[in-house]
NUNU-443631 format. One line per field, with one value per residue (C-alpha): residue number from 1; x negated, y negated, z negated. Coordinates in Angstrom, 1 decimal. Example, Ala and Ser with C-alpha at 12.3 -4.5 7.8 and 13.67 -1.06 7.14 Angstrom:
BEGIN
num <- c(1,2)
east <- c(-12.3,-13.7)
north <- c(4.5,1.1)
up <- c(-7.8,-7.1)
***
This chain:
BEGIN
num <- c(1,2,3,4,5,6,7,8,9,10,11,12,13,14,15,16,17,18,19,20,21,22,23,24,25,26,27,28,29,30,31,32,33,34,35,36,37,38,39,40,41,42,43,44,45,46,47,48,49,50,51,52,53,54,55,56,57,58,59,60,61,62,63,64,65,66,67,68,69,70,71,72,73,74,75,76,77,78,79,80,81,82,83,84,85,86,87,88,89,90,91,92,93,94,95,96,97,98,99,100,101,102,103,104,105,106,107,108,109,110,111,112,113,114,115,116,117,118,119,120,121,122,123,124,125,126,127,128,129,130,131,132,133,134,135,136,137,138,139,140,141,142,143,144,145,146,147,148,149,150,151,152,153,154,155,156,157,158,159,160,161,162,163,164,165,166,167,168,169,170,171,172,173,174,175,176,177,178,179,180,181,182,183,184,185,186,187,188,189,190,191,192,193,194,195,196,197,198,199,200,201,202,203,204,205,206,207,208,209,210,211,212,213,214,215,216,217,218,219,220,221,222,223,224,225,226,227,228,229,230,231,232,233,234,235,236,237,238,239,240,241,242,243,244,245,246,247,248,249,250,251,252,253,254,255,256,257)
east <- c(-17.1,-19.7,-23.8,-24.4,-28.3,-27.4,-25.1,-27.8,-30.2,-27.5,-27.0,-30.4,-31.3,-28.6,-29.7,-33.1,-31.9,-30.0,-33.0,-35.2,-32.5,-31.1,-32.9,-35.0,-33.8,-36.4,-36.5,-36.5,-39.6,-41.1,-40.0,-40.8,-44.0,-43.5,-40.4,-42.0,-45.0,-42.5,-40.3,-41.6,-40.8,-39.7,-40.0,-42.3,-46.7,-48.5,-52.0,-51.5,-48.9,-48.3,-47.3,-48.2,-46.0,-42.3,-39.8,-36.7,-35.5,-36.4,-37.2,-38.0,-40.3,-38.4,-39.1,-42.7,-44.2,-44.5,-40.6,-38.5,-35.3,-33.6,-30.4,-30.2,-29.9,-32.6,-34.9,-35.1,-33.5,-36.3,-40.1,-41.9,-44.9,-46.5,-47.3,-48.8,-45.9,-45.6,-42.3,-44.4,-43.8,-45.2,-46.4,-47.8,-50.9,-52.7,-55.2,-52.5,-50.2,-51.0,-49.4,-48.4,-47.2,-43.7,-41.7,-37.5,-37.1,-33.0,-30.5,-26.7,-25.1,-21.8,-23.2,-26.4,-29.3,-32.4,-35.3,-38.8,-41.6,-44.6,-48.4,-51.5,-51.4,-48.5,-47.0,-44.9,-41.5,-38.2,-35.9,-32.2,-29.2,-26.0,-24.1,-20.9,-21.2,-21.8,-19.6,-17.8,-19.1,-22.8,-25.0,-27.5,-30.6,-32.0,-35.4,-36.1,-36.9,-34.6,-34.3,-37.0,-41.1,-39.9,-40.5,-43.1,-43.7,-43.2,-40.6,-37.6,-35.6,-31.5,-29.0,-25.5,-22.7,-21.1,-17.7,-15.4,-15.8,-13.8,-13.1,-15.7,-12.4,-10.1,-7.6,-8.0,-5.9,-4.1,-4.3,-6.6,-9.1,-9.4,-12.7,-13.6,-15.9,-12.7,-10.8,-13.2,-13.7,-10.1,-9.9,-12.4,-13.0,-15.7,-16.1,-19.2,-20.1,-19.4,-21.4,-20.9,-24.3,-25.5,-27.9,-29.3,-30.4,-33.9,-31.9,-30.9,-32.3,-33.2,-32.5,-29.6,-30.7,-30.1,-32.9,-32.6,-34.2,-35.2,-33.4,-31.6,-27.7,-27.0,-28.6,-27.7,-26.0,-23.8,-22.6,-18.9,-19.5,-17.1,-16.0,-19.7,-22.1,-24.6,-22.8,-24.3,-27.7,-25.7,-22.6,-23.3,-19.8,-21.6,-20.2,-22.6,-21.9,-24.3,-24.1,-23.7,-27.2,-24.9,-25.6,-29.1,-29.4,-27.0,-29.7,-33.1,-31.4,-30.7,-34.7,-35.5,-37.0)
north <- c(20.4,18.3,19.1,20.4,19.6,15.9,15.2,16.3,14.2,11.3,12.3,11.9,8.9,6.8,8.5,7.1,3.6,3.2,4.2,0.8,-1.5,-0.6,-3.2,-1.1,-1.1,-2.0,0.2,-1.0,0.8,-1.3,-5.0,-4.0,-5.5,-8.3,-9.2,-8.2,-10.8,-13.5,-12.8,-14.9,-14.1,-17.2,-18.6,-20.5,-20.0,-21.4,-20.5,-20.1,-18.4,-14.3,-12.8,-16.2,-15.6,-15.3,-14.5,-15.3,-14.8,-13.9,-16.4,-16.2,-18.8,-20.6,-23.1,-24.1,-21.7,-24.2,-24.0,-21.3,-20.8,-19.4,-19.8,-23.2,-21.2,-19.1,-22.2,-23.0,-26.8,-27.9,-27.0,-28.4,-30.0,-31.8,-28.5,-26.9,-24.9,-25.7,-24.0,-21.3,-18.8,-15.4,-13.7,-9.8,-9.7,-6.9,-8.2,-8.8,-11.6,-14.7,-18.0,-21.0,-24.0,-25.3,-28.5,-29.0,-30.5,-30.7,-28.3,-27.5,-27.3,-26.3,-22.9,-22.6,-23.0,-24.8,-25.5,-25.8,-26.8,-25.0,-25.7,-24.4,-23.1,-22.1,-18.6,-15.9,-17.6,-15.4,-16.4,-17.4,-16.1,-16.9,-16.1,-16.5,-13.8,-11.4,-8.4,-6.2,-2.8,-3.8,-2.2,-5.1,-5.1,-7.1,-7.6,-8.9,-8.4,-6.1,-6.7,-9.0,-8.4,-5.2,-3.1,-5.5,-7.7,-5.6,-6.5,-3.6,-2.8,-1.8,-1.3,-3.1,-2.5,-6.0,-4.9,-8.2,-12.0,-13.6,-16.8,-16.8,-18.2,-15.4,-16.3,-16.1,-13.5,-16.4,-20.5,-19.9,-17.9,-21.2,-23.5,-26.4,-24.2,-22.3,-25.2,-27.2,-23.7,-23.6,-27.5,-26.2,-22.5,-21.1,-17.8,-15.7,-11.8,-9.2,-6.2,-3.0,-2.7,-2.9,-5.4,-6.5,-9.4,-10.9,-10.2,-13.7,-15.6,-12.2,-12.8,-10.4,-9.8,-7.7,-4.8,-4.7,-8.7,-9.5,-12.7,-13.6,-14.1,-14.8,-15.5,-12.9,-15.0,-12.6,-9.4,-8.4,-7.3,-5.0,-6.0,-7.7,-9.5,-6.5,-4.0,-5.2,-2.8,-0.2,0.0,-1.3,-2.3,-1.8,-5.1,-8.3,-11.5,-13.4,-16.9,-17.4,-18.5,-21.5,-23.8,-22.9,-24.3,-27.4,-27.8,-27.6,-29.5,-32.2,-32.3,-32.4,-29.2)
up <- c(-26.7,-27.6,-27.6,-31.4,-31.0,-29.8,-32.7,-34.7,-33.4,-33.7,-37.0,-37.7,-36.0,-38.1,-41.6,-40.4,-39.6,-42.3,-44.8,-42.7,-43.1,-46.6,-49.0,-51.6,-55.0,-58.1,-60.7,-64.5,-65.1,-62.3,-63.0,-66.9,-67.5,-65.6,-68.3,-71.0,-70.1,-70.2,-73.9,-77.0,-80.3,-82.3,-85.6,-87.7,-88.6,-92.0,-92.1,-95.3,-96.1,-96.2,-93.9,-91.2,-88.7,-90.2,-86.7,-86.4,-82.9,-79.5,-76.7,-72.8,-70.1,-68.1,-64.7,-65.2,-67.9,-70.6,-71.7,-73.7,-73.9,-77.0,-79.1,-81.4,-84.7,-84.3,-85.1,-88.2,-88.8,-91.1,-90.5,-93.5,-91.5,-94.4,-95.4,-92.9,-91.4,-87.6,-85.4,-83.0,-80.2,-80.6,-77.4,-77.3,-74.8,-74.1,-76.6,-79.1,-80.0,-79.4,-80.9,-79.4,-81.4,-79.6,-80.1,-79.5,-75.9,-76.0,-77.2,-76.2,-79.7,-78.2,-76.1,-79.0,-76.6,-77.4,-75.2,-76.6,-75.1,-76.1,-75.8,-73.9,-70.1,-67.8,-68.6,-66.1,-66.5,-65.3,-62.6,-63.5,-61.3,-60.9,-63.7,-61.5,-59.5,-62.6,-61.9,-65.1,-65.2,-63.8,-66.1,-67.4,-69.7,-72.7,-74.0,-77.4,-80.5,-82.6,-86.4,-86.0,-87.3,-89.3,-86.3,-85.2,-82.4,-79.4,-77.1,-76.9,-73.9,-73.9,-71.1,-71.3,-69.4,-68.6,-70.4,-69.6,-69.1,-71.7,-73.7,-76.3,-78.8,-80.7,-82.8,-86.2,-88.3,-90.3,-90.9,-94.1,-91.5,-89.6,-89.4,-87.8,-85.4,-84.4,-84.0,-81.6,-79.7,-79.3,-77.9,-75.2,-75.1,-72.6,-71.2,-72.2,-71.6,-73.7,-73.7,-74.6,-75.9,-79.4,-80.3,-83.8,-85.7,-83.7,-80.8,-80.6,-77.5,-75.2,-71.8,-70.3,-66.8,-63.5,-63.2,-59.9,-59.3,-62.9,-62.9,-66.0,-66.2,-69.7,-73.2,-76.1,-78.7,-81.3,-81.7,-83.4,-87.2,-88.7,-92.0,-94.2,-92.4,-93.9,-91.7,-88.4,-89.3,-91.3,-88.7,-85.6,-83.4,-80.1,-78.5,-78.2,-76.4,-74.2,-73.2,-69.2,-67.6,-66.2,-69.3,-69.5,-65.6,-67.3,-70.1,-68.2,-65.6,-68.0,-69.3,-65.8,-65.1)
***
């Protein structure tokens, strides 16, 4: 029979030796602030209009800290510059918001993702991973803006679970439901993530990313509405879609960054 008090001591030993070479795992509450410092709300200022900031979306720094990433219709398609009104990033500081004006760089129609470029110095930008190895059922998080200024500019927090990686493309219930969207998704349907998360309007353009590393594997684009288009505040589905960080390292790629 083996010595009790040397298994023990093996025992030990090991439990030991596996707690040194066991990479330590970030908490959310940890890597937090350091997101937070990098998501820009998104819309349009007008120093004279009321309120001046109108949002519209949520945005996040990306490769050098003067670039955002968000989704193309969250940007409005016409800034009326003659009168004042000037396409902006909205940043919370611990001395408030600050806003920077921001111009469109290049944008990929096809997976909605626009890059601006916006003005003044260098921000914290987040790291992109590789959107291929996202696993289903890894729990993920957004930041963002939910339902946009109403409850303010203060970047919000959610957990999704990475529920499956499918064709973003469904098939419509009948010919009469079909739109030349559908069709050209159908000529070349790509996958995306789908989340069982719920996430609201302002939402648009958070980075989904691994709260472990912080690095960002996909782009919150939609989320399925039940029945009106009103429903999405009233009855939430839970599931949301987020675009693969793939395309926006095929986008800043293509600006050169």
């Amino acid at each position: 029979m083996r010595n009790k008090p040397a298994l023990l001591i093996t025992a030990a030993l090991l439990i030991a030796f596996s707690t040194i070479f066991t990479p330590a795992r970030a908490e959310i509450t940890d890597i937090l602030p350091r997101i937070k410092a990098s998501i820009a709300g998104i819309g349009t200022v007008h120093p004279l209009r009321s309120p001046r900031i109108k949002l519209m979306g949520t945005g996040f720094v990306v490769a050098d800290g003067r670039h955002v990433i968000t989704n193309a219709h969250v940007a409005p398609t016409l800034v009326e510059d003659e009168k004042g009104e000037s396409l902006a990033v909205f940043l919370r500081t611990p001395n408030g918001v600050i806003v920077r004006k921001a111009e469109k760089v290049d944008s990929d129609p096809e997976h909605d993702l626009l890059l601006l470029r916006i003005e003044g110095e260098a921000l914290s930008a987040l790291q992109l991973a590789n959107s291929d190895a996202a696993r289903e059922g890894h729990m993920y998080y957004f930041t963002g803006f939910p339902i946009g200024a109403v409850l303010g500019l203060y970047p919000a927090t959610h957990r999704a679970g990475l529920a499956a990686i499918a064709p973003v493309y469904s098939p419509p219930p009948g010919a009469r439901n079909l739109t030349a969207k559908l069709i050209k998704r159908a000529d070349n349907p790509f996958l995306m993530f789908q989340l069982d998360a719920t996430a609201y309007p302002g939402n648009s353009g958070s980075p989904l990313y691994d709260g472990d590393t912080g690095k960002v594997i996909g782009v919150i684009n939609s989320v399925f509405i039940k029945g009106a288009k009103e429903n999405v505040i009233r009855d939430p589905s839970g599931i949301t879609y987020a675009i693969p960080a793939r395309y926006v390292e095929a986008l800043l790629k293509r600006a050169g960054l």
